[in-house]
C-alpha positions in Angstrom: 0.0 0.0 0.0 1.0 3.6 -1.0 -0.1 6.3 0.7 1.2 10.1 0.2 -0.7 13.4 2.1 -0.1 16.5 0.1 1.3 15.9 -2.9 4.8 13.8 -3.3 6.9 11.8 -6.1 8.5 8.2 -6.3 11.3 8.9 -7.8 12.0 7.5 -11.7 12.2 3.4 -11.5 11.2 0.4 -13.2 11.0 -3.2 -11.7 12.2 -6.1 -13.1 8.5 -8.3 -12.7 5.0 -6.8 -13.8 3.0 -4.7 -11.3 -0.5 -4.3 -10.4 -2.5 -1.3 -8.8 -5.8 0.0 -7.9 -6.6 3.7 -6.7 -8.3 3.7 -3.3 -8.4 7.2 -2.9 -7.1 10.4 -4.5 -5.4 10.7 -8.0 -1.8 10.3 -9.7 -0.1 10.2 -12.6 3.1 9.7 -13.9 5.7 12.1 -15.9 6.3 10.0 -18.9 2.6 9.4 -19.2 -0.8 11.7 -19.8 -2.7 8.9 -18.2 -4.1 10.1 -14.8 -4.7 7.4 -11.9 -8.3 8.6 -10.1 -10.1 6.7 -7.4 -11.2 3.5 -8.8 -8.2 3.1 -11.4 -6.5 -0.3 -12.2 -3.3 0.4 -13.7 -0.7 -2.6 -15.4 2.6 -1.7 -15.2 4.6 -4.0 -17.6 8.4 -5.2 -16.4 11.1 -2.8 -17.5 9.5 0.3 -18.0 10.4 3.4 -16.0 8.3 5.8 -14.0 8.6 8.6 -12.2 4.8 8.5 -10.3 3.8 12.0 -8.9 0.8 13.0 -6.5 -0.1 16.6 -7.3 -0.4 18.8 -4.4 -4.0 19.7 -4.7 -4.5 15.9 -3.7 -5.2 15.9 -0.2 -4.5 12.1 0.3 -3.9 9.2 -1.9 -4.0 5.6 -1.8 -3.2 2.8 -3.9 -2.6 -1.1 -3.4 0.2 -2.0 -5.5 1.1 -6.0 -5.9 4.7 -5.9 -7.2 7.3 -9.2 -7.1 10.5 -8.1 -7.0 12.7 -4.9 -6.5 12.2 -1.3 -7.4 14.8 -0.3 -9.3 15.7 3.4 -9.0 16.7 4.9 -12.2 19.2 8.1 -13.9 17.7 10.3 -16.6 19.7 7.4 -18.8 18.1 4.8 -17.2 21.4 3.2 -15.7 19.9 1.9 -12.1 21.7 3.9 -9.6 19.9 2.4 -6.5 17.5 -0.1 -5.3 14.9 -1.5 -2.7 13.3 -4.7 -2.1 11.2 -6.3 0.6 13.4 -7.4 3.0 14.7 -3.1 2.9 11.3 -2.7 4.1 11.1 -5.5 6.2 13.7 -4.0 7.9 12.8 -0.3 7.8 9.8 -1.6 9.6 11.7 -3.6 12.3 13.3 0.2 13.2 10.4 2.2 13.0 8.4 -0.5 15.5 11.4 0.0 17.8 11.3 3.3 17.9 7.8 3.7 18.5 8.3 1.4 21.6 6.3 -1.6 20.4 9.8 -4.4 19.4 11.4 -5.4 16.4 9.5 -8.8 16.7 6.2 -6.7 16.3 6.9 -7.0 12.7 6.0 -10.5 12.3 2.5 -9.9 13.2 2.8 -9.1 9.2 4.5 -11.7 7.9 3.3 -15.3 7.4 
């Protein structure tokens, strides 16, 4: 799940397996792309293909679920990747942010099967 209050970006990327979204809330878009995301939306994002997604600021919140195997691959203006992040980066992003809020690292694994 994606969520961004007040307009944001995700910087340029592609990933190296297909992804699938749908728009709970709000509206985005992306740069290389006239196609706008609004609530609702179901959008295929074919393996390979770079994106820079962007969240306008007049959107107040958005949402989307986004199923994605595999890394996100961030990208140059040549499309050389330059940097990268996968599940277990998140994993472990969570594991600090649940310590730091007081609740364990272990609290993570109420999420994981």
């Amino acid at each position: 799940m994606t969520k961004v209050i007040g307009g944001g970006f995700l910087s340029r990327h592609r990933h190296p397996a297909p992804v699938h979204g749908f728009v709970i809330k709000g509206s985005w878009r992306y740069l290389e792309h006239d196609w706008v995301a609004t609530e609702g939306s179901y959008l295929f994002e074919p393996p390979g293909e770079i994106y820079t997604l962007v969240v306008d600021e007049d959107c107040e919140e958005m949402i989307t679920l986004f199923h994605n195997s595999g890394a996100l691959l961030y990208c140059d203006e040549n499309g050389k990747t330059i940097n990268s992040t996968d599940v277990f980066d998140r994993v472990d992003a969570a594991r600090k942010h649940f310590i730091a809020v007081g609740l364990g690292a272990d609290y993570v694994n109420n999420f994981i099967r």
